[in-house]
C-alpha positions as CSV (number, residue, x, y, z in Angstrom):
1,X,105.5,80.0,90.9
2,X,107.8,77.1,91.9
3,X,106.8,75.1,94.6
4,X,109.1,75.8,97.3
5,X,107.4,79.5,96.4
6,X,104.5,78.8,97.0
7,X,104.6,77.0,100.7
8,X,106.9,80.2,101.7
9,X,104.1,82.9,100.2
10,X,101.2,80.7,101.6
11,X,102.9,80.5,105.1
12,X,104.2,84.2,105.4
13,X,100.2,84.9,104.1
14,X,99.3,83.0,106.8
15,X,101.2,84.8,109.4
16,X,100.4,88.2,108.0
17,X,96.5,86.9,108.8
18,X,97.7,86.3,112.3
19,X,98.4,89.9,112.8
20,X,95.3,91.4,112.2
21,X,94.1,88.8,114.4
22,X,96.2,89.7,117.1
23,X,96.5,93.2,116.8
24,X,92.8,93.1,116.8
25,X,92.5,90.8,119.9
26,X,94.5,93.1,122.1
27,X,93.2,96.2,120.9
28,X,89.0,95.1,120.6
29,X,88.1,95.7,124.6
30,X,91.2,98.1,125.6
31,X,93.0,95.4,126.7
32,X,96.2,97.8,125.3
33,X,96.6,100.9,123.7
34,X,98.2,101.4,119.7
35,X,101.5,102.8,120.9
36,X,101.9,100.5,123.9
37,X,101.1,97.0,121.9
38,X,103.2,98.8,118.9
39,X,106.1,98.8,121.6
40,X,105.5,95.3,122.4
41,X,106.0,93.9,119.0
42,X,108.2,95.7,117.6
43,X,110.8,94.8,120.6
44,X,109.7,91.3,121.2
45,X,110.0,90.6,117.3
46,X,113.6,92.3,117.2
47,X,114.8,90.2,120.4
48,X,113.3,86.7,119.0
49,X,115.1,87.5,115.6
50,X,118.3,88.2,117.2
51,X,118.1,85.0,119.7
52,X,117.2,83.6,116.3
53,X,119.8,84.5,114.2
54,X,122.5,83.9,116.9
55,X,121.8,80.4,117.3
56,X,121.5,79.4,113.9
57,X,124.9,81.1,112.5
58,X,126.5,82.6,115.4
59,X,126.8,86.2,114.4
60,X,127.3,88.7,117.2
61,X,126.5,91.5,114.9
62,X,123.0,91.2,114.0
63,X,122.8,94.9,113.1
64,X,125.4,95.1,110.4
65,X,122.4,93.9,108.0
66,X,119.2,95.6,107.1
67,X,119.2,99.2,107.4
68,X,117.0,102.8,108.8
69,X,115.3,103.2,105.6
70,X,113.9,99.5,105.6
71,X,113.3,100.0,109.5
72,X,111.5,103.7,109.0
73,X,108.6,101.8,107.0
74,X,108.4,99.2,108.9
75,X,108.0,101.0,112.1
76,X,105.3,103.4,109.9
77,X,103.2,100.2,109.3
78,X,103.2,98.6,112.6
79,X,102.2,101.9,114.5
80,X,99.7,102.8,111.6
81,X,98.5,99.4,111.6
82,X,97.7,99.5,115.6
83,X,95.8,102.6,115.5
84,X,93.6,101.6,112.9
85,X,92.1,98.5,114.2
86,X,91.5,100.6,117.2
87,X,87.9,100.9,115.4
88,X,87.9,98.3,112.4
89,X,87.3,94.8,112.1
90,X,89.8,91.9,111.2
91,X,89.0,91.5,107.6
92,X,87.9,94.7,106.4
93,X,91.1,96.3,107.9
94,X,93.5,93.7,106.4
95,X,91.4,94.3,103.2
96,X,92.2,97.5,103.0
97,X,96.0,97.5,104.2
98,X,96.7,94.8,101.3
99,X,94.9,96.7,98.8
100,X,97.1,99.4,99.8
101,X,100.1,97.4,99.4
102,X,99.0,96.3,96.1
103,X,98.3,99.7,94.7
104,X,102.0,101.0,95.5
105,X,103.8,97.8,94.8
106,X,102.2,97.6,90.8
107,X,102.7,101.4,90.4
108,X,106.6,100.8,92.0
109,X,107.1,98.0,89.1
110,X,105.5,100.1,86.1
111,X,107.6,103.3,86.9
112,X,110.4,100.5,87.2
113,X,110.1,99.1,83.8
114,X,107.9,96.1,84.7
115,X,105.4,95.0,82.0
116,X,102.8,92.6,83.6
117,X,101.1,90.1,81.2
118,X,97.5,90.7,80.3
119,X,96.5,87.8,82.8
120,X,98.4,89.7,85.6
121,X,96.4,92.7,84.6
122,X,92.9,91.0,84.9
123,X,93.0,89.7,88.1
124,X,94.6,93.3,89.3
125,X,91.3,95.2,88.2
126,X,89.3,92.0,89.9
127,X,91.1,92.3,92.9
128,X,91.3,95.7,93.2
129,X,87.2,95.8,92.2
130,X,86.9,94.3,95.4
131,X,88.4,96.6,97.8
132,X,86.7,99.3,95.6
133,X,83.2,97.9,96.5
134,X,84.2,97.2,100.1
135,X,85.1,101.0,100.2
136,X,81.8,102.1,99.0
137,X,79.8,104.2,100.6
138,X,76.8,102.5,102.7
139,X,76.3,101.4,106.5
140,X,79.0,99.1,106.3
141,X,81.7,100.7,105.1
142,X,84.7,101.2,107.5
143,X,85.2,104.9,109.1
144,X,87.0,107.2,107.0
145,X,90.1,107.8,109.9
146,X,91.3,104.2,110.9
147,X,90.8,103.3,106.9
148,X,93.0,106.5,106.4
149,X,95.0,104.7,109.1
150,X,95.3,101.6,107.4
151,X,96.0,102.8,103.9
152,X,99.1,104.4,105.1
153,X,100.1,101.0,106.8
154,X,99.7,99.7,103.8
155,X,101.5,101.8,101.8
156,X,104.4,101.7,104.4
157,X,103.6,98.0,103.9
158,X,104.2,98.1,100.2
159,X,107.6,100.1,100.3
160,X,109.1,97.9,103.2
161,X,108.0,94.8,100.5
162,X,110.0,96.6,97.5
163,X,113.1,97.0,99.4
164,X,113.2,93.5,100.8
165,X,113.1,92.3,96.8
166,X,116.7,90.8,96.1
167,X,118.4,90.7,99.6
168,X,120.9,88.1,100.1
169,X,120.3,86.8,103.7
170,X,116.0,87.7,104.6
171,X,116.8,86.5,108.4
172,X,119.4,88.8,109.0
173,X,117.9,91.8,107.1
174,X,114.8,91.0,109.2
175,X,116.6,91.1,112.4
176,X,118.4,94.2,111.5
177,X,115.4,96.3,110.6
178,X,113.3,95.1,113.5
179,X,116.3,96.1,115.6
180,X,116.3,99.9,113.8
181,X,113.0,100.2,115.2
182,X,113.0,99.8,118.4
183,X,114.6,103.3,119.4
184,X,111.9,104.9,117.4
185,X,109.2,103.0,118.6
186,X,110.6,103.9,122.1
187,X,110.9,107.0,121.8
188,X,107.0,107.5,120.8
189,X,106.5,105.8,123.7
190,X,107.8,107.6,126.2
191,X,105.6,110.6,124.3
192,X,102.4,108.5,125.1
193,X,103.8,106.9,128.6
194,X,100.7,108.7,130.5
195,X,98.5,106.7,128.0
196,X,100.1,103.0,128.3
197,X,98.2,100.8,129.4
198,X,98.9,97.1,129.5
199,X,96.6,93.8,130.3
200,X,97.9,90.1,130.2
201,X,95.7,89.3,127.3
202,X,97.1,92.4,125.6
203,X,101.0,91.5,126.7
204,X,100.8,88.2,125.4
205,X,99.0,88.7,122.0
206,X,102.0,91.6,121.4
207,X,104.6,88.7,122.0
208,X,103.0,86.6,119.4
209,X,102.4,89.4,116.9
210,X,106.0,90.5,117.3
211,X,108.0,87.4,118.1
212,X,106.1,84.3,115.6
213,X,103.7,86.8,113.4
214,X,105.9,89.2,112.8
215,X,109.6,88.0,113.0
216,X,109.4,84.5,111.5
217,X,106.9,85.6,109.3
218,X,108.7,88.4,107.9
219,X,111.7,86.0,107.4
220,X,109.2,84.0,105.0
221,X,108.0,86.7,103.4
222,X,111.7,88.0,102.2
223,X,112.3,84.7,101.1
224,X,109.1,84.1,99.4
225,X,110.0,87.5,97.0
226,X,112.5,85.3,95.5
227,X,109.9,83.5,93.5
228,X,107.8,86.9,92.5
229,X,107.5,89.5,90.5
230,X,106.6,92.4,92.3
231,X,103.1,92.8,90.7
232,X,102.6,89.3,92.0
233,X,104.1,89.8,95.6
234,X,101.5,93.0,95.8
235,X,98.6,90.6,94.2
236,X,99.2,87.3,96.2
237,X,99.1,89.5,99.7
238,X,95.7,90.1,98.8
239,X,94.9,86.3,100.4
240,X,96.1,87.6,103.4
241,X,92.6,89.8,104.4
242,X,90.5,86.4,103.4
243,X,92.1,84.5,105.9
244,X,91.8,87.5,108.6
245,X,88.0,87.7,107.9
246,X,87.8,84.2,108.4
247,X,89.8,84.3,111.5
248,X,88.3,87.5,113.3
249,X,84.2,85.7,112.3
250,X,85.9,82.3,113.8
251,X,88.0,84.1,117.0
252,X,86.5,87.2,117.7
253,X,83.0,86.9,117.1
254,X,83.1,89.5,114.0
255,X,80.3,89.6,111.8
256,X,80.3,88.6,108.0
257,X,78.7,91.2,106.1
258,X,77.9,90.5,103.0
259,X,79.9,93.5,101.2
260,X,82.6,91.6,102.7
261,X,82.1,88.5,101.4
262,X,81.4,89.7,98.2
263,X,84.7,91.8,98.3
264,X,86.6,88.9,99.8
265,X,85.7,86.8,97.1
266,X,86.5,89.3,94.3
267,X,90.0,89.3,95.5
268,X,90.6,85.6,95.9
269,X,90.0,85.2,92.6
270,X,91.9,88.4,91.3
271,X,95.2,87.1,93.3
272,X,94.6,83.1,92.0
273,X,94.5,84.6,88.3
274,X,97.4,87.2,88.7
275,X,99.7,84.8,91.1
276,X,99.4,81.8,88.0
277,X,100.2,84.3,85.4
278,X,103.7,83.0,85.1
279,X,106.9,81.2,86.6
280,X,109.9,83.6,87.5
281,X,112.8,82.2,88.9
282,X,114.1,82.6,92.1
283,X,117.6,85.5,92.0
């Protein structure tokens, strides 16, 4: 991976970390509900990007890129997402969404004709060893609902990655798809409007998510693909739950288990093996 690859990967990593924590922070003592921090960053990301993309090329037609498919899974993950770490901790949720990214991205590039080298291919069954283990039954594995929860955010995850390989301008594509969202994610809220609930705390760490997390970071992340294959992009988002753990035992008081150090640690070095596999060039 070149190096301009690598500080966009390591920085959209960085703010898919931030998510978890922040998605966590507001949901942790009730300070919001799922649907109503979903709202929140879903339209605070899609008004930063267009502010965004207006100042820096002056297009009054932010929605002529991206597009509903793009914006279906993206939605699908961000309300998926909330709900789960309704009950789960920081790292062991992110663990699991990523692994579920991972899982749909490699099987997209094999029923696409993708071959990964044998190096690729060992630090895939490391990495993925490592959610396995987290996932094992015992006291602390996560309950079976929000991890159902969090798979399919994953998965949506993984889809919304595969159909942001190869676009032309990420910031606009961004900014279109966040702005396809934000009828749906209405829309489910005014289902749930009797169960809305909203705190400062709760407000401001949905502004984050949505507006620096999850618009900027999302920009990075489009560009980043540039410099991937898609087995790597699913293998190299597997940093992403480290950093979380880390975050929610430094922030939020979380505990460290040791099934989640052990998995954490299976997957750092999975993703380090696959991501140095080999060099593609950017399209």
């Amino acid at each position: 991976m070149q190096y301009r690859g690598v500080i966009l990967t390591t920085l959209a990593l960085t703010a898919f970390a931030a998510n978890s924590l922040l998605c966590r922070l507001a949901l942790h003592d009730g300070d919001m509900d799922p649907v109503g921090f979903t709202v929140v960053r879903l339209c605070s990301a899609a008004i930063a990007l267009v502010v965004l993309i207006r100042l820096g090329s002056g297009s009054s037609h932010p929605t002529r890129s991206g597009n509903w498919l793009s914006a279906f899974w993206l939605f699908t993950y961000a309300i998926t997402f909330s709900y789960a770490y309704v009950k789960m901790e920081t790292g062991t949720g992110a663990l699991l969404a990523f692994g579920a990214v991972q899982v749909t991205m490699i099987l997209s590039a094999l029923i696409t004709g993708e071959r990964p080298p044998k190096q690729e291919w060992a630090g895939l069954m490391l990495a993925v060893a490592g959610v396995v283990y987290l996932l094992l039954p015992g006291a602390s594995a996560p309950p079976w609902l929000p991890a159902s929860s969090m798979v399919l955010a994953g998965v949506a995850w993984g889809f919304y990655s595969l159909r942001g390989r190869g676009v032309t301008n990420p910031g606009a594509a961004t900014c279109g798809n966040f702005i396809r969202t934000v009828p749906m994610v209405l829309v489910v809220g005014a289902a749930f409007v009797s169960q809305l609930q909203f705190t400062t705390t709760g407000l401001l760490a949905g502004v984050a998510s949505g507006a620096i997390a999850s618009g900027l970071g999302y920009i990075l992340w489009y560009h980043a693909l540039a410099y991937l294959s898609a087995t790597q992009a699913a293998i190299v988002q597997l940093v992403a739950p480290v950093l979380a753990a880390l975050g929610g035992v430094a922030f939020l008081s979380e505990s460290l288990s040791p099934r989640l150090v052990i998995a954490a640690v299976a997957v750092f070095f999975g993703v380090v093996l696959a991501a140095s596999a080999r060099k593609p060039d950017p399209r």
